[in-house]
N, C-alpha and C positions, 0 to 999 in steps of 0.2 A: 133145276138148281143152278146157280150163279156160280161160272167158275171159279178159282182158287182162286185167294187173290195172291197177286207177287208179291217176293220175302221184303223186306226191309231194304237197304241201300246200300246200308254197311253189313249183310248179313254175308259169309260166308257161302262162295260159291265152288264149285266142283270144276276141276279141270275142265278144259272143252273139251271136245270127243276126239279121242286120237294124243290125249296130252301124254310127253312120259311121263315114269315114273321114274323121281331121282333116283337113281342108283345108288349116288354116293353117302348119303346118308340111308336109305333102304327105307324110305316113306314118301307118303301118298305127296303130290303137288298140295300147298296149303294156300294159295294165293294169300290173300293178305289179311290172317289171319288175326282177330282181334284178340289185345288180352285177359278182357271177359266176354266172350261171347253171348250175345243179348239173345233171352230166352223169344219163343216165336210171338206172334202178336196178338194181341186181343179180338175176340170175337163177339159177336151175339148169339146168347144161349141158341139159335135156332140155325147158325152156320155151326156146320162140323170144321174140326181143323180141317187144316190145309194136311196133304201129308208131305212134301218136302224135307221136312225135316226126319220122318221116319224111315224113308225108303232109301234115301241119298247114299251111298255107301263110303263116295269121298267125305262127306260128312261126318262118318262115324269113325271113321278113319281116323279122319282131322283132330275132333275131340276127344282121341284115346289119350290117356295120361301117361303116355310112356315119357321116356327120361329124357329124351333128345327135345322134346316139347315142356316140359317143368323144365329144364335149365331156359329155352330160349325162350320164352314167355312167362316169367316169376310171378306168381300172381301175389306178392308181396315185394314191396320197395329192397331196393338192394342199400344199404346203410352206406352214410354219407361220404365214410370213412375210408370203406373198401374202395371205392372209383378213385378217392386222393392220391397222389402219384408220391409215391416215397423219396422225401428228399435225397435221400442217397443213393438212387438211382435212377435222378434226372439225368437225360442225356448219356446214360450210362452208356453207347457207342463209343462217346467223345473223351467221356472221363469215367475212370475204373472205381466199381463200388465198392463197398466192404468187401473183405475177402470171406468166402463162401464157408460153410461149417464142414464140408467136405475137405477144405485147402490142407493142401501141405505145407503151408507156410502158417508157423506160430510167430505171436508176437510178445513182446517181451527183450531182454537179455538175451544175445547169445554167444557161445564160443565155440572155438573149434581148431582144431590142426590137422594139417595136409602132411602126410607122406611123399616126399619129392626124387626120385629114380631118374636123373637128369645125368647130359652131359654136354659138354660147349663142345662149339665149333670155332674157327677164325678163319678169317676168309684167307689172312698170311699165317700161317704156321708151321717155319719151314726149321726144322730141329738143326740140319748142315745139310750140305750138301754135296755130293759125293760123281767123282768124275776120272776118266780115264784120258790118258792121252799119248799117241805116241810122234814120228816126227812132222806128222802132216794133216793132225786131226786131235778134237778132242771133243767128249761127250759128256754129258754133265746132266744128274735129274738131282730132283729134290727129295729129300726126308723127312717127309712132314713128323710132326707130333701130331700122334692119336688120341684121344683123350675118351676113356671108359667111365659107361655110368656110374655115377657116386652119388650113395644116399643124400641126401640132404632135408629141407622141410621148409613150414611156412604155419605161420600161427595169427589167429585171428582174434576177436570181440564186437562187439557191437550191440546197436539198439534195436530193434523191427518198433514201430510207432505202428498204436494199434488200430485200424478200421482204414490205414492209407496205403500199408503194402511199403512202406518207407523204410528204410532201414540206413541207416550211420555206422560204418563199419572201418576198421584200424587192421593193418594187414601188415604184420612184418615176415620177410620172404629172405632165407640164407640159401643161397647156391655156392659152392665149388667145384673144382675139377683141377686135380694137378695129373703130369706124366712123366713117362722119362724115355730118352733113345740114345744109343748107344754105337759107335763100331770100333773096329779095332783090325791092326797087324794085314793093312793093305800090304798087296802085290805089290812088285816096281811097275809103276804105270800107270799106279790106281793112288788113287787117295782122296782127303774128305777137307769141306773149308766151313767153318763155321758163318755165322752171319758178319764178323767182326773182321772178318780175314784170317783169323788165326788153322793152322795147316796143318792137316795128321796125315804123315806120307810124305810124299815130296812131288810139290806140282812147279812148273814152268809157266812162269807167267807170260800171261798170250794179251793183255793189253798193249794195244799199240803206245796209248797216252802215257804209259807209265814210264817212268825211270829205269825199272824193275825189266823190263820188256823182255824176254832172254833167259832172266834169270832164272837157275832153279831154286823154290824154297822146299828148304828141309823144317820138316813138322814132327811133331811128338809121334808115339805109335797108339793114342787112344783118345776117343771124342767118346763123352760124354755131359749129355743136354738135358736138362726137364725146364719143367714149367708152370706155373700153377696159376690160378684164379680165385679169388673171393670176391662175392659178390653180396652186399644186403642194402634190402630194399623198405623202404617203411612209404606203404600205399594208407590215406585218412581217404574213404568213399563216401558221397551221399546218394545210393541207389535209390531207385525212385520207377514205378511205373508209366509203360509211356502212355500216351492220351487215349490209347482205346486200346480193347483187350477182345478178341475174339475167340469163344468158344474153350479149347482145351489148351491153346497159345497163349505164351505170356511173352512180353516185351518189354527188354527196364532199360536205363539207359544209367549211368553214372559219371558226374562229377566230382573228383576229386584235385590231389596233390600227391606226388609224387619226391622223397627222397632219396639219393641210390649212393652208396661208397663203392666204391669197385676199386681193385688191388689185384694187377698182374704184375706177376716176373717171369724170366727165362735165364738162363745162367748156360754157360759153357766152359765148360774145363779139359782140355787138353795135355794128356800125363805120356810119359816119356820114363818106359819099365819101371811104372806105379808111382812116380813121381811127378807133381808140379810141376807143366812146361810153360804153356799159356792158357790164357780164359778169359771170358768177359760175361757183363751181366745185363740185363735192362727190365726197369721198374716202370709201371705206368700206376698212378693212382689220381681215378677221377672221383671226385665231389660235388653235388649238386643238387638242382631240386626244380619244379617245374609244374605247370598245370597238366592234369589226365583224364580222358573223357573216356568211356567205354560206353559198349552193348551187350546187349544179353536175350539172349532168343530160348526159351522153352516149352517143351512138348509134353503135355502131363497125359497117362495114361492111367486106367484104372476107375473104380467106381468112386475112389477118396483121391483119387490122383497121388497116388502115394509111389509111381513110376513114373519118370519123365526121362527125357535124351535134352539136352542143352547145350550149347555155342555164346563161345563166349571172346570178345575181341574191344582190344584199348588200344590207346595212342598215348603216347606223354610228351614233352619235349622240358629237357632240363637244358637246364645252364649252370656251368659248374666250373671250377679251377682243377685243370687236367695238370700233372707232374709228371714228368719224364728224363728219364735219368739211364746215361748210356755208363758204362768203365770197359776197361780194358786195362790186361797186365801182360805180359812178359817177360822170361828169365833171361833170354840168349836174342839180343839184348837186353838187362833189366830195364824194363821201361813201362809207365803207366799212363794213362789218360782216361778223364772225363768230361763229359756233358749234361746240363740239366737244361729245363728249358720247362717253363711254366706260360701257359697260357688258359686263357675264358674259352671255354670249350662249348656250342648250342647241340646238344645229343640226342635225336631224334629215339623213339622207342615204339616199339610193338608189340605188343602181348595177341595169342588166339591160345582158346579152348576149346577141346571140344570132350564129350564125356555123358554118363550115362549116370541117372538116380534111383535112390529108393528112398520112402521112408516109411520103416515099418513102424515106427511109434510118432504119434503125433508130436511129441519132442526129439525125434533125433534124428537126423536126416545123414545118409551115406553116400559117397557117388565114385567116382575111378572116371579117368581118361587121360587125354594126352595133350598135351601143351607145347608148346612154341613164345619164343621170345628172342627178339634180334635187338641188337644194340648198335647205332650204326657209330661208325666213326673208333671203334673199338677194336677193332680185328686187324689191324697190323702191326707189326713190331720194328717194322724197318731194316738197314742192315745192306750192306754193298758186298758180300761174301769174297773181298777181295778181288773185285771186280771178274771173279770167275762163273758169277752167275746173277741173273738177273731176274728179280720179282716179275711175274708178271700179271695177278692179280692184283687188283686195286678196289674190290668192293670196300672193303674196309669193315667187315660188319661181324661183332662175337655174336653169338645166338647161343641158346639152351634151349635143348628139345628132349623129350621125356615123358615117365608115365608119374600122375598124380594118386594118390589115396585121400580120399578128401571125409571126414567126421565133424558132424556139426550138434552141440547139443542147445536147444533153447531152456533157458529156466524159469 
């Protein structure tokens, strides 16, 4: 009998001897498996088949119908349509697709207001200042004003545009903070001089430059100083995601505009056994408006992403007409004086966030954290304490630092 003859060309062959076995999929070597495999060859009724086909065991392996072989071998055409690449998420590295049915972000209308637990700083905020002296010395510190958190708030609106993650949003922001300080009924020795010169006690004047050099000044027996701030801000945003989004990250960036009124005073009044002795005042109110660009960085957690942690950080720079306005009075001698002084003011700004979300309903979203904002060119008041003390900071800068409660509902 005439040996077997050999299989076909393209027929299915068996690992060589010693081949492995993939592991990582947990099946036979398939070499290069056809996706219909051609049945064995024809014979003459008087040759028996070959058996190759029967005995091979890589072989029977190869053509079992498990799952991992029906997906990678379809022995039906895959439709035209499934291969077509969704125009909405070509390049989707580069630029961000619809947002996901899991998002936490709705679109539509939305509003919302923030709970604001804030309180300013200045970089000059010296309420009087208060010094001893005797015939060969004298010592002198400052009294600052403390300023404690005070409620305030911030209210929003806006559009989310749907399938871009875009949103158009209008932010109006009210901060204050006023305070007060106080002394009173100095020692011989001791006593207190507000920003303006005016004197509670009785100090010797220790400038050389002065006229006064020598002299002692007799002052009231009581200083009292406060101060306050108002602040409102009207932000128009158009956030926007940035060119690629990875994974559970999200990255937006915003352009907008910037309006700010801001309104400080400080006021000093010096009484003499409860009566009006001296005092003085000063007003600052800046107006302006300016282009503002921000960031925004977020971490969604959860199977809807309905937990994130976010950071959030702007810039602005207005230009504005700043007012400023000094007076002064006294009884003994009745005397007054003022100055105003207006100028175009370029007022640099910063804004950071940082804070933690939820959203338990796919319309409403919740978050808390704490905030930071510096105003430069804002934080000092000026003031020669009658040459008996001297500023020595010069950053010049208010800030508001604080916790936020932030409620968003879309509709």
């Amino acid at each position: 009998m005439s040996s077997p003859a050999a299989p076909p060309v393209n027929s299915p062959a068996g690992p060589p001897v010693g081949s492995p076995v993939n592991s990582q999929c947990n099946l036979l070597w398939l070499g290069d498996v056809p996706t219909n495999p051609p049945g064995p060859p024809a014979f003459a009724p008087s040759q028996a088949a070959p058996t190759p086909y029967q005995a091979n065991p890589y072989q029977a392996n190869a053509y079992q119908g498990n799952a991992f072989q029906q997906n990678a071998f379809p022995q039906n055409p895959v439709p035209e349509n499934v291969l077509q690449q969704n125009p909405a998420q070509e390049n989707s590295w580069f630029s961000p697709g619809p947002p996901s049915e899991n998002s936490a972000t709705s679109t539509g209308w939305f509003a919302g207001a923030d709970f604001l637990l804030v309180r300013p700083h200045f970089s000059e905020a010296t309420a009087f200042a208060r010094g001893s002296q005797d015939s060969s010395s004298m010592h002198i510190t400052a009294q600052d004003l403390v300023f404690d958190y005070n409620a305030s708030f911030r209210v929003f609106a806006g559009y989310r545009f749907e399938g871009t993650d875009t949103e158009l949003r209008f932010t109006y922001t009210r901060m204050t903070g006023d305070t007060q300080e106080g002394a009173g009924n100095f020692s011989p020795g001791h006593f207190a001089v507000d920003p303006f010169g005016n004197v509670v006690g009785t100090a010797v004047v220790v400038d050389p430059n002065s006229a006064l050099f020598g002299t002692p000044l007799v002052g009231g027996d009581h200083i009292q100083t406060s101060a306050s701030v108002d602040v409102n801000v009207f932000d128009l945003d158009l956030v926007k995601p940035l060119l690629f989004t990875c994974g559970s990250w999200e990255l937006k960036y915003s352009v907008g505009v910037r309006i700010a009124q801001i309104n400080q005073s400080y006021e000093s009044e010096v009484s003499e056994s409860g009566a009006y002795f001296s005092g003085g005042g000063y007003t600052q109110n800046f107006t302006g408006a300016g282009p503002r660009i921000g960031f925004q960085a977020l971490r969604y957690f959860g199977a809807c992403r309905q937990f994130s942690l976010f950071a959030n950080t702007s810039g602005s720079l207005l230009v504005g007409e700043n007012d400023m306005n000094f007076s002064q009075t006294t009884t003994s001698p009745a005397y007054s004086a003022t100055q105003d002084t207006d100028a175009v003011r370029l007022l640099p700004v910063a804004d950071a966030e940082i804070g933690a979300g939820w959203s338990p309903l796919p319309w409403l979203n919740v978050s808390a954290g704490w905030m930071f904002q510096a105003w430069f060119d804002l934080g000092a008041s000026g003031g020669t304490f009658g040459g008996f003390y001297t500023v020595t900071e010069n950053s010049n800068i208010m800030a508001f630092e604080g916790l936020f409660l932030h409620a968003e509902v879309t509709f």
